[in-house]
C-alpha positions, 0 to 999 in steps of 0.5 A: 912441562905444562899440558899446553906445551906438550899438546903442541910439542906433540901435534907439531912431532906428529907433523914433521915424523909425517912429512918426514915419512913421506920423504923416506917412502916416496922419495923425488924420482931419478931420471929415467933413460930413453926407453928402447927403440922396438926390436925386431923378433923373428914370427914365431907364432901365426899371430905374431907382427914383427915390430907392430902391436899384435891384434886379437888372436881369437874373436870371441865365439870364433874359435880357432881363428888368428890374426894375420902375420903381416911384417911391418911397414915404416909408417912415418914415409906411407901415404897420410891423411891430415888432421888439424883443428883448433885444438889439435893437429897431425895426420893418420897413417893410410897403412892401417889406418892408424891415428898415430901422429898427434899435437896438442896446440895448447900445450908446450913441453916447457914454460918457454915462448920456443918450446915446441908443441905437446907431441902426443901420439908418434908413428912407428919408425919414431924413437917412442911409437904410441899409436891407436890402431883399429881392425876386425879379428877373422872369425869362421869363414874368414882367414887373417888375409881377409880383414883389415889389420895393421898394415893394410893399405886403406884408400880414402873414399871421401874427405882431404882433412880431418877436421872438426867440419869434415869426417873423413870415409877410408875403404878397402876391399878383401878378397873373399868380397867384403868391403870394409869402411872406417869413418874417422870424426873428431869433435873441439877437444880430444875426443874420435869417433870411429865407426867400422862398417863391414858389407859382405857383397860375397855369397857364404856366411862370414862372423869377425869381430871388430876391435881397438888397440891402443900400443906403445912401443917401451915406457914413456921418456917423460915418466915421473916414477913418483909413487902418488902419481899412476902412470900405465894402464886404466881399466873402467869395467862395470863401475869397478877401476883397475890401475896397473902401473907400466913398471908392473906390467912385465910382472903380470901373469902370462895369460895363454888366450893372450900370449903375454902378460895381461889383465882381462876383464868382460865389460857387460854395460859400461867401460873403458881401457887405456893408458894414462901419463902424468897429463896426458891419457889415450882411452878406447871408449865402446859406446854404452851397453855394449860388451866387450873384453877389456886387455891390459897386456905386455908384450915382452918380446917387442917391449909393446904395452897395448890395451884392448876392447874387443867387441863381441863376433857379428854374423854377417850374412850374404848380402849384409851390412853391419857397423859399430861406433866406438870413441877414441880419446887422445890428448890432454887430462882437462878436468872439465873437458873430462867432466864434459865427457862424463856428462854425455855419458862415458862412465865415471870419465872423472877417475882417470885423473888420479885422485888418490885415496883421499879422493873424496878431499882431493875431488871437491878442493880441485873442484872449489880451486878450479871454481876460484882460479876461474873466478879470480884468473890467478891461480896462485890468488885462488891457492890463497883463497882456498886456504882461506876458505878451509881456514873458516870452515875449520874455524869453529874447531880452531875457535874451540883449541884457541879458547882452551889454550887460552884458558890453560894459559889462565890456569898455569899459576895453579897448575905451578902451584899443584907440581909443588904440592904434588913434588916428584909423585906422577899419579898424584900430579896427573890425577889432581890435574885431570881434575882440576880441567875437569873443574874448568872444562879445560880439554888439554888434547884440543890444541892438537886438533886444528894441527892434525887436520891440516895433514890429510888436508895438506897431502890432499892438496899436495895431490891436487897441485902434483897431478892435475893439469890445471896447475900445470904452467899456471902462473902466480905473478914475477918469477913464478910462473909454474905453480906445479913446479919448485920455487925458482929463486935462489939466495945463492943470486940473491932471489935475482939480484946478482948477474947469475943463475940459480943453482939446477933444480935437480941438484943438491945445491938447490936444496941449500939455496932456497928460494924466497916462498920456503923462506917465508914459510920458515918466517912464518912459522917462527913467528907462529911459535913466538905467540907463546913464550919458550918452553922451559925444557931444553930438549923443547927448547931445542926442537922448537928453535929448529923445526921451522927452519926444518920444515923450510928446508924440507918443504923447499923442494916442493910444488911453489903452490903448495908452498903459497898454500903453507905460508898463507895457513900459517898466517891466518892461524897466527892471525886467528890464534892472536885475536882469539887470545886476545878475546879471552883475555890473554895479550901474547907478548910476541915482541917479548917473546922474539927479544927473549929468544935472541936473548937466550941465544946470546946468554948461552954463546956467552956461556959456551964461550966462558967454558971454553976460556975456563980451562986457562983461568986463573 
């Protein structure tokens, strides 16, 4: 076996034991059941809310103060307030004010013209509730029936609609003569503004500390489970992002001050908390400079997850006012909405999409892609350019192993000449090997090279298309019209041809059928190999012969623009190692190396068919 044969040998093992490795450990996720609708429990505690996500039990500095234990109210017939702009729609609930009926008019749930809208935030008495709750935790002086909480009956003191124009003013009056006011905005995109306002028009001093929740009643329906995606709980507390999946939460340490399973963190300057899907994400956002505590928790008995930011105690006198702004984002992960957002300020805003540990690959190929897709306004051509892109930055160390494989090609006469003067001594044949590459400044490991930064460069960008937004329904052109999705085609129909429809994604019989992108991939890895004649070992014979049809069938599975990205590589290394060879004076005879394969498979039917006939011979 010549040193070329066994560099390339090796590269392309190191990449199928990879791609094969990743199919073991993460394998495509199983469908997961309709989480439980919220049960009922009986309050066994004062800070218990039966069916509704449970509010701060102590402010900060208060010790010893409660929430209030207020039964739940079916908010989906209570009285609404309607929101609609040019990018969202829905209502807020007049009982407690929550923000808990949310579409997003941009986004469908399937590629179809009938698909009804992205339902992003449900009330309670919906299967799923999802919901953005906000109040004040009683301090001294105040008892739960004092402040505002999740049931409270809020009236609305100015404005009809929210809209982006026209925030809208909610009062309510406690008995113990405070006068509480909620001001709801909201700008183009995703983003509340939330300011709470306390006066205290009673005669005694008063502390209470205001607080968001963010709750949601059982695990998302559309959960993916697949290991390189988060989904749950985000935490951005001083610069310092702590992820925590929804599976993982029910096995947190129970926090007593909580009273469930939770993460706390103190927010001295900058930070959010929230929860994050595949594309979607609600996030309570304080403004900058402020501390808070920041709750990640689980509530076993109501199969409630909640986030908090709790903000510090305020001392109220007789007679005065105090407010706090905070935000609120509810709705789609747009890289450059986001990106916006991080520029006015919200730390490190970029990181609740989930990059992965190769982020410092996946943020700027996203960036450079979004670049593309915006430039070109065809996200699949973007896909092709990019590649093309990362194929000329590579070019120079792709240069260098074309060279030195066309220069082993020169030295394979001498190197045939050196295993018959060395016959069967090993040391001797690798020493006098090693020498003679010495003499030409051959390096016989730079073939492996280019192959084994594709890996990194491959998952990178298997993360990008898997987790962004952007290649979310992003077309290409005919039947492929959601990139981030499996080729649709099917030789079972003959990629459309015949009057039937192709096998179900999710089923095994889409494995067999594939479509005609994995079958391009195959193609073009085959003619990939045929630059360079059949090795002469069997057993290389042998894996060469299949591991493009591998990799097809592999591969079929996978996002069709990651796919695109493949066949687009793979045509521009055959491209760039046919010139390069033919620059330094070595002509592939890839005809002849394609007739010779044919050739082989037919000499060795003949051969398994003479063996078979040999038995009855005369």
């Amino acid at each position: 076996m010549d040193e070329q044969n066994k560099n390339l040998l090796l590269a392309t093992g190191l990449s199928a034991l990879v791609i094969l490795a990743w199919f073991l450990l993460f394998p495509p996720p199983e469908p997961v059941e309709d989480p439980n609708a919220p049960v009922a429990t009986e309050t066994d505690g004062p800070a218990a809310i039966d069916g509704v996500a449970q509010a701060p039990t102590v402010a900060p500095g208060a010790e010893g103060t409660q929430a209030p234990a207020q039964q739940s109210v079916d908010t989906v017939e209570a009285p609404r307030l309607p929101l609609d702009t040019p990018r969202v729609e829905g209502s807020i609930s007049l009982t407690g004010g929550r923000i808990d009926d949310l579409r997003l008019k941009d986004y469908r749930v399937t590629n179809d013209d009938d698909s009804p809208i992205v339902q992003m935030l449900d009330p309670l008495g919906d299967p799923n509730p999802y919901y953005a709750l906000y109040g004040w935790a009683p301090g001294a002086g105040l008892t739960p029936a004092d402040v505002p909480g999740a049931n409270t009956e809020w009236t609305v003191e100015s404005g009809e609609t929210l809209t982006v124009d026209s925030p809208v003013t909610l009062i309510w009056e406690s008995p113990a003569g405070l006068t509480f006011r909620r001001t709801l905005a909201i700008d183009e995109n995703f983003m509340f503004t939330i300011t709470q306002a306390v006066e205290n028009t009673g005669g005694d001093a008063v502390s209470l500390a205001p607080y968001g929740i963010i709750a949601r009643h059982g695990e998302p329906d559309d959960m993916k489970n697949f290991f390189i995606l988060h989904e749950g709980a985000m935490q951005m507390s001083d610069g310092i992002l702590e992820l925590t999946k929804y599976k993982n939460m029910p096995d947190l340490d129970v926090v007593q001050s909580e009273g469930a399973q939770a993460v706390v963190e103190r927010v001295e300057e900058t930070g959010w908390v929230g929860f994050t899907d595949h594309y979607w994400m609600t996030t309570l956002i304080p403004a900058s400079g402020t501390p808070f505590k920041s709750v990640a928790k689980y509530d076993a008995r109501r199969d409630i997850y909640q986030a908090e930011a709790v903000l510090p105690t305020m001392q109220l006198a007789a007679g005065e006012q105090q407010s706090v702004t905070t935000q609120l984002f509810a709705g789609a992960k747009e890289w450059e909405t986001i990106r916006e957002y991080q520029k006015a300020g919200i730390d490190r805003f970029l990181d609740s999409i989930d990059w992965g540990w190769f982020f410092f690959l996946t943020k700027p190929i996203f960036a450079v892609l979004h670049w593309l897709n915006a430039a070109i306004g065809n996200m699949g051509l973007a896909i092709i350019a990019l590649t093309l892109l990362l194929k000329a930055i590579l070019f120079p160390l792709a240069y260098k192993s074309y060279a030195s494989m066309a220069k082993m090609k020169e030295l394979q006469p001498e190197m045939e000449k050196i295993k018959e003067r060395t016959g069967g001594d090993r040391e001797k044949l690798q020493r006098e090997m090693m020498g003679l590459y010495k003499k030409e400044k051959v390096n016989p490991a730079a073939g492996c090279l280019p192959i084994l930064l594709q890996i990194p460069i491959f998952f990178s960008l298997y993360k990008v298309i898997f987790v962004t937004l952007e290649l979310r329904h992003a077309p290409f052109f005919g039947p492929f019209q959601d990139l981030s999705a499996p080729d649709p085609t099917s030789i079972f129909n003959l990629f459309g041809l015949l009057p039937w429809a192709s096998p179900d994604p999710q089923s095994f019989m889409a494995l067999i059928f594939i479509g005609i992108l994995p079958l391009l991939l195959g193609i073009s890895m085959w003619l990939q190999q045929k630059l360079n004649p059949a090795p002469t070992d069997p057993t290389q014979q042998m894996i060469f012969a299949w591991m493009p049809w591998v990799f097809m069938f592999m591969l079929g599975s996978f996002a069709s623009g990651l796919v695109v990205y493949w066949i687009a590589n793979n045509l521009i290394t055959f491209t760039q190692q046919y010139l390069i060879m033919r620059q330094h004076g070595y002509k592939p005879d890839l005809l002849g190396n394609i007739k010779s394969s044919f050739k082989k498979k037919a000499k060795d039917d003949g051969k398994a068919a003479n063996s078979t006939s040999k038995p009855g011979s005369k």
